[in-house]
Short mmCIF file of the C-alpha atoms (twelve columns), coordinates in Angstrom:
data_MODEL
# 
_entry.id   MODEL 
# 
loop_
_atom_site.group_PDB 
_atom_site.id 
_atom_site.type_symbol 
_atom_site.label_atom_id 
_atom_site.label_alt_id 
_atom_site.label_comp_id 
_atom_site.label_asym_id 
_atom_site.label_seq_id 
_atom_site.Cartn_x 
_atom_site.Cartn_y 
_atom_site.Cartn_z 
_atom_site.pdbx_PDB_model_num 
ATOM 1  C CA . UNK A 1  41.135 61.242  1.293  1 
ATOM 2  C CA . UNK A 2  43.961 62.857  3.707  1 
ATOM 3  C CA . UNK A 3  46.594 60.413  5.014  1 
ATOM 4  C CA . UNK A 4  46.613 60.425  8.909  1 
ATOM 5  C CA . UNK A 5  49.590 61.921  10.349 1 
ATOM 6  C CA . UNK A 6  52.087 59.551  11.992 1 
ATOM 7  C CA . UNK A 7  53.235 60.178  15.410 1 
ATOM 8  C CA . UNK A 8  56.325 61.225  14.098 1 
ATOM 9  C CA . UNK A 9  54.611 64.094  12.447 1 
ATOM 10 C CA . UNK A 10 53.008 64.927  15.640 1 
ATOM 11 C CA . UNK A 11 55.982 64.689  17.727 1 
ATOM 12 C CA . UNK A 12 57.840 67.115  16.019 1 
ATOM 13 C CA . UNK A 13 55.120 69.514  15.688 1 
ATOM 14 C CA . UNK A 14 55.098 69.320  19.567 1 
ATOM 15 C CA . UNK A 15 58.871 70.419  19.076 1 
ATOM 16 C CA . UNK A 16 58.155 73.665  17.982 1 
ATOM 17 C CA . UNK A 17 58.833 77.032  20.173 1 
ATOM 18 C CA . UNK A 18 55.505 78.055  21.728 1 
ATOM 19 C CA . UNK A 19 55.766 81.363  20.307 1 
ATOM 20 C CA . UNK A 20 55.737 80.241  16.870 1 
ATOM 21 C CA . UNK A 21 52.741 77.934  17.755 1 
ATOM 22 C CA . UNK A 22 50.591 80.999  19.705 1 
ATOM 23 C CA . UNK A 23 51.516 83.224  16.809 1 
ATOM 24 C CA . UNK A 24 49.999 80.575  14.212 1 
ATOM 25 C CA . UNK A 25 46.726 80.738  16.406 1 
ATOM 26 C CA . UNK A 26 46.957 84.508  16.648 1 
ATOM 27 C CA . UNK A 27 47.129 85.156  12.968 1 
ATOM 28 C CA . UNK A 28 44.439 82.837  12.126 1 
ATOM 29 C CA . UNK A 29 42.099 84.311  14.922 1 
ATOM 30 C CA . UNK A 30 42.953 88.004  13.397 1 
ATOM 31 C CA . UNK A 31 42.348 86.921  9.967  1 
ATOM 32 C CA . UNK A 32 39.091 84.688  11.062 1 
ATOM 33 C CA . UNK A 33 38.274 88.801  12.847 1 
ATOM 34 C CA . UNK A 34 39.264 90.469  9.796  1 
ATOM 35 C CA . UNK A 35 37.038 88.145  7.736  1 
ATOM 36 C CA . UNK A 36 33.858 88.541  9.563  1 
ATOM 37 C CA . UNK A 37 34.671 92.593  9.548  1 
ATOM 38 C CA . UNK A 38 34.581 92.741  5.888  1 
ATOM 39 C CA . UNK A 39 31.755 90.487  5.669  1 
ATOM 40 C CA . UNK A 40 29.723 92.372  7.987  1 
ATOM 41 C CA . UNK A 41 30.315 95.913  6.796  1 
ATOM 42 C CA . UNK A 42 29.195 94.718  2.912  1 
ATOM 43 C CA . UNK A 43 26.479 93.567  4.392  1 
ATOM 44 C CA . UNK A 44 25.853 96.703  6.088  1 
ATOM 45 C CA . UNK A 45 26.839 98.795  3.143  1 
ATOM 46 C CA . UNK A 46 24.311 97.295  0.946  1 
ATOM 47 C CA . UNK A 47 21.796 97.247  3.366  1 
ATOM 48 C CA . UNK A 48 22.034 100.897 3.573  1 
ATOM 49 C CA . UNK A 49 22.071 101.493 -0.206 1 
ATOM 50 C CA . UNK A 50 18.723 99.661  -0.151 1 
ATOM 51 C CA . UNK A 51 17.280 101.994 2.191  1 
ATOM 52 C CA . UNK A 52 17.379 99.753  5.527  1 
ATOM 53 C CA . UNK A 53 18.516 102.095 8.453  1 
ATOM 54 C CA . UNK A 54 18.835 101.847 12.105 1 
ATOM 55 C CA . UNK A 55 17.812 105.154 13.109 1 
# 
C-alpha cells in the first residue's frame, strides 16, 4: 500500500515554479495524445488489412 504524503511533501511541491508544474501537465497530456494516436492508427491499419474501409 502507498504511504500518504505528509504535508510537508505537499508544501514543497506547492513551492515549485509554475512553469515547471504546467510543463509536467503538458508533457503528460502530449504523451496521453501521442498514446491514443498510435493506438488508433494500429487499429486503423489492421482494420484496413482486413478489408474494412470507409469509402
Amino acid at each position: 500500500m502507498a504511504a500518504k504524503h505528509s504535508l510537508r511533501d505537499i508544501e514543497e511541491a506547492e513551492k515549485k515554479p509554475l512553469w515547471q508544474r504546467l510543463g509536467w501537465l503538458a508533457l503528460i497530456w502530449v504523451g496521453s495524445v501521442g498514446a491514443l494516436f498510435i493506438v488508433a492508427s494500429l487499429m486503423r491499419l489492421f482494420m484496413n488489412a482486413a478489408g474494412l474501409t470507409t469509402h
